[in-house]
C-alpha positions in Angstrom: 141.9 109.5 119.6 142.7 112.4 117.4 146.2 111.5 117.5 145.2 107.5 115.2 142.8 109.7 113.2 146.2 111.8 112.0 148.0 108.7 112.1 145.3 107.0 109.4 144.9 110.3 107.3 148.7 110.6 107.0 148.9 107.1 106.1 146.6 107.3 103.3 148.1 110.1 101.9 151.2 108.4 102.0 149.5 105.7 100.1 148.2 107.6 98.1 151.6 109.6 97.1 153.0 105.5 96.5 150.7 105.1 94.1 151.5 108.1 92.2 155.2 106.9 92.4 154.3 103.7 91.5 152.2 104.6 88.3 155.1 107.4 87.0 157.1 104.6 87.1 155.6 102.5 84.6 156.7 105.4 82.1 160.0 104.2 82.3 161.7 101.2 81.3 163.0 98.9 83.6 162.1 101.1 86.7 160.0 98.4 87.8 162.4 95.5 88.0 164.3 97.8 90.8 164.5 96.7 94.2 162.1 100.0 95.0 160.2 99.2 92.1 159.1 95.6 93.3 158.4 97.1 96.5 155.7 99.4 95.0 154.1 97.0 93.1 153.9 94.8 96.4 151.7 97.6 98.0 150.4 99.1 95.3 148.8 96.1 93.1 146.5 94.6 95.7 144.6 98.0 95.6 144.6 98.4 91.9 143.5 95.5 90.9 139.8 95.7 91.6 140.1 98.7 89.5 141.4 97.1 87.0 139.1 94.1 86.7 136.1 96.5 86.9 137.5 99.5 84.7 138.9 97.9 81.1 142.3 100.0 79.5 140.8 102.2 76.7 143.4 101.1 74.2 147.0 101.3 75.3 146.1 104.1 78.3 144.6 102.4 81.7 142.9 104.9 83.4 141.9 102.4 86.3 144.9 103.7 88.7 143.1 107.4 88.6 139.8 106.3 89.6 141.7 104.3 92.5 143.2 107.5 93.4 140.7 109.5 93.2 138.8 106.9 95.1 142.0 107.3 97.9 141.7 110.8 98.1 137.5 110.3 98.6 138.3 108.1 101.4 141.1 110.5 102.9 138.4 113.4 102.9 135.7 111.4 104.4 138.1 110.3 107.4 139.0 113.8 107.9 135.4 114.8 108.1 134.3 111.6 110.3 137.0 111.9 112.9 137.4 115.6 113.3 133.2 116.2 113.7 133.7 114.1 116.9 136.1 116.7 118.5 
C-alpha cells in the first residue's frame, strides 16, 4: 500500500512540474507548436480549463494556471498526510 501512495504523490508532482513546463512555455513563441509542446497541452489543458472558465485573465496575465497549481500542490500534501497517517 505505501508503495501506490509514493507511486500517486510522485505522479502528481510530476504533474505538477508538467504544468510548470507547460505554462513557461507559453512565454515563447512557437514553443507550443513543437512535438513536446502539443504533448503538454494534451495533459495539461483538461486540468486547466476549469480554472480557466471559473477564474477570468486580469488583462493580458491569466493567473488561472497558478491557482491550479497551487490547487496540485494542495492535493499532493493532503495525499501525503492521508496515506502516511495509516502507517
Amino acid at each position: 500500500m505505501e508503495f501506490i501512495a509514493m507511486i500517486i504523490i510522485n505522479g502528481l508532482q510530476i504533474y505538477s512540474f508538467a504544468l510548470i513546463a507547460y505554462i513557461i512555455m507559453s512565454w515563447f513563441p512557437g514553443a507550443r507548436e513543437s512535438s513536446i509542446g502539443q504533448f503538454l497541452s494534451s495533459i495539461c489543458e483538461p486540468f486547466l480549463e476549469p480554472f480557466r472558465k471559473i477564474i477570468p485573465p486580469l488583462g493580458m496575465i491569466d493567473i488561472s494556471p497558478i491557482v491550479a497549481i497551487l490547487v496540485l500542490n494542495l492535493a499532493v500534501q493532503g495525499a501525503q498526510v492521508l496515506f502516511f497517517s495509516m502507517f
